[in-house]
C-alpha positions in Angstrom: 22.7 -1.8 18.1 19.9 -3.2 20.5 17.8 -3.8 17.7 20.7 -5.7 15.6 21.7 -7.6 18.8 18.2 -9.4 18.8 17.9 -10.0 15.2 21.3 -11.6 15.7 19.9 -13.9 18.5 16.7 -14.9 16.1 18.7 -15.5 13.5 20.8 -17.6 16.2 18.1 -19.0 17.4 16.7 -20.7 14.1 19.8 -21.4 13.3 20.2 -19.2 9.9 24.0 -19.3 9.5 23.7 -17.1 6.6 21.7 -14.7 8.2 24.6 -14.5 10.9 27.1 -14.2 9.2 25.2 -10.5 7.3 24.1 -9.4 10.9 27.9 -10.0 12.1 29.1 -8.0 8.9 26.2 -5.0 9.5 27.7 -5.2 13.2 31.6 -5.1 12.6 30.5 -1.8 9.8 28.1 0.1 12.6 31.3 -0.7 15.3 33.4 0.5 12.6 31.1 4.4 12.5 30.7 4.7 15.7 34.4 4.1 16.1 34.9 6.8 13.8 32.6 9.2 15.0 32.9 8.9 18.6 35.4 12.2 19.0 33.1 14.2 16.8 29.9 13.1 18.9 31.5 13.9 22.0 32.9 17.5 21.0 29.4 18.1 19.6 27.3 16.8 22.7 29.8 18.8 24.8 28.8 21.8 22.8 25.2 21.3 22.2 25.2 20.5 26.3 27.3 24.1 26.8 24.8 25.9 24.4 22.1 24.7 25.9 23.2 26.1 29.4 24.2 29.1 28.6 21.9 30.5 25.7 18.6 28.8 26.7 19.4 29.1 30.9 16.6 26.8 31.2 16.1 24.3 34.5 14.0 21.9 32.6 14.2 18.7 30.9 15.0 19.5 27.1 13.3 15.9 24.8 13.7 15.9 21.4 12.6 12.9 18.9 14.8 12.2 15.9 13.9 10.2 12.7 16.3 9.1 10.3 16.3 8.9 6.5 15.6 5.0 6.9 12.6 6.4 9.1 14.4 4.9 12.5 13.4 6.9 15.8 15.6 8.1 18.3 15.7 10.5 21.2 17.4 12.7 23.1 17.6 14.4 26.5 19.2 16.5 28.3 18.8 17.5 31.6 20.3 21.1 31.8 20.9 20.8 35.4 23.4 18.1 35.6 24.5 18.6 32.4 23.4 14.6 31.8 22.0 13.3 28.5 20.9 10.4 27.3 20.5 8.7 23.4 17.7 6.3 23.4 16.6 4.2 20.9 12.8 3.7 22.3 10.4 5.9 24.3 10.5 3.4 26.6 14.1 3.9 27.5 14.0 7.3 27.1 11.0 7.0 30.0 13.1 4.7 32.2 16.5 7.3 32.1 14.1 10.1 32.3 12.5 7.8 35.8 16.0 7.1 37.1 18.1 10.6 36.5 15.5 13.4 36.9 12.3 12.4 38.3 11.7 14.0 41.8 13.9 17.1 41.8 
């Protein structure tokens, strides 16, 4: 969604009306998944989360790296003792949440 937010203000930007109006359709149809599979996430990060605890018992920061069929990167943390995760669509947001939430313990 970051990513389609600033094509969106380029496209905005040069004024490319038709390009707009596809970036406004691609967002209403990415709301429209997420929408859908927001319940399913959640019961399955709650899960993954409760695994993780209990099978693996470890204290430290658990990073994985994710890419897509379209060959889009993503990450994901979890820090085992607040039970806190983070999604991130860059390295560098994944290194900012990682800074902020768990850094210094």
């Amino acid at each position: 969604m970051t990513s389609l937010a600033e094509r969106l203000q380029r496209a905005e930007s040069a004024n490319d009306f038709r390009l707009v109006q596809l970036l406004e359709q691609e967002k209403k149809q990415i709301e429209q998944e997420v929408h859908q599979l927001e319940p399913r996430s959640l019961w399955l990060n709650t899960l993954q989360n409760w695994l993780n605890r209990m099978l693996f018992n470890k204290n430290e920061l658990q990073v994985s790296q994710f890419v897509d069929g379209a060959n889009d990167q993503w990450w994901y943390a979890f820090d085992p003792q607040s039970g806190s995760c983070v999604y991130a669509d860059s390295e560098a947001e994944l290194r900012l949440w990682i800074k902020n939430n768990y850094q210094g313990r």
